[in-house]
C-alpha positions in Angstrom: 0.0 0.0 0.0 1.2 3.3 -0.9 2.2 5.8 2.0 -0.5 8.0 1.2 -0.8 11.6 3.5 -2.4 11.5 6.9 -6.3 12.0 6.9 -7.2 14.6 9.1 -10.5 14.6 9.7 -10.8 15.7 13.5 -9.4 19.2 14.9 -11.2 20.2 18.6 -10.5 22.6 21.2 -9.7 21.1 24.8 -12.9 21.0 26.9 -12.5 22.1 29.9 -14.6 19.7 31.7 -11.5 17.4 30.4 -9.3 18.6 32.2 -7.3 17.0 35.7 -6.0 18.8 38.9 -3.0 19.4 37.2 -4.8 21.8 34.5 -4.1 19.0 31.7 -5.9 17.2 29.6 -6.9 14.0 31.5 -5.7 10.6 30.0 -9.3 9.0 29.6 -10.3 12.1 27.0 -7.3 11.0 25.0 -9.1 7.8 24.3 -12.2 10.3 23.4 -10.4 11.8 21.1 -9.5 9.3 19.3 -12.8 7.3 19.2 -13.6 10.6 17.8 -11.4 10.8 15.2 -12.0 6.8 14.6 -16.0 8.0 14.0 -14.7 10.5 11.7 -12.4 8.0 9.7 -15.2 5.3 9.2 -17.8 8.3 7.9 -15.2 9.4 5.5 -15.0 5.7 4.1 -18.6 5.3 3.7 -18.7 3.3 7.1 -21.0 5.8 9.9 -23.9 5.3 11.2 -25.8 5.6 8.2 -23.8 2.2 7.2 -24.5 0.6 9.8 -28.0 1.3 10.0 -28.7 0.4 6.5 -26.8 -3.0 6.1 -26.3 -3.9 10.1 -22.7 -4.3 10.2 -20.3 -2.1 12.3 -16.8 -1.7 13.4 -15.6 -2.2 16.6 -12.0 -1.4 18.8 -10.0 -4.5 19.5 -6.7 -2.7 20.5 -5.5 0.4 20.9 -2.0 1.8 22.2 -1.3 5.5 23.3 1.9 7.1 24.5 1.4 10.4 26.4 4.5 12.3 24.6 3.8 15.7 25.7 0.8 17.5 27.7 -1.9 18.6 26.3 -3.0 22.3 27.8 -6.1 24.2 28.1 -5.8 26.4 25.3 -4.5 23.7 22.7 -6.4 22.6 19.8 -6.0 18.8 18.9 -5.6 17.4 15.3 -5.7 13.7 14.8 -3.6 12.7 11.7 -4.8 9.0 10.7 -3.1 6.9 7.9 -4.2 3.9 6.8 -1.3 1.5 6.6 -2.7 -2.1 6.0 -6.3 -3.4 5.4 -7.7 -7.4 4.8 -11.6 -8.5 4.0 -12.0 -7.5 8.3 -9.6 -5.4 9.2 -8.1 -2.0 8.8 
């Protein structure tokens, strides 16, 4: 598969109901936003809830791994890049 540019099909402010104590963004609203950014990918695809609706098949999350690299703060804006990098009959 070609290495093709990342999508990126999710930008959002930080919330600040998802903050912590420490005035960052709190690890479970990483997960958030990128279940976000996964509903995102699978509309852009043809794969939402319209999809789903229509034909009764769905995706779900089997795995997922995040490294916290750097804070996120209060005023930040987030942008999820996703690439596509492999894809069979089930998976992508």
């Amino acid at each position: 598969m070609p290495d093709a540019a990342p999508l990126r099909l999710l930008t959002t402010p930080i919330k600040p109901e998802w903050l912590d104590y420490n005035d960052h963004l709190n690890v479970a609203y990483y997960v958030l936003i990128f279940d976000m950014a996964g509903v995102a990918l699978f509309d852009h695809l043809g794969m939402g809830e319209a999809y789903s609706r229509e034909t009764g098949g769905s995706w779900v999350v089997l795995e997922s791994h995040i490294t916290y690299d750097r804070e996120v703060m209060p005023s930040d804006v987030v942008t999820v890049e996703t690439r596509l990098i492999d894809h069979d009959a089930k998976r992508l």
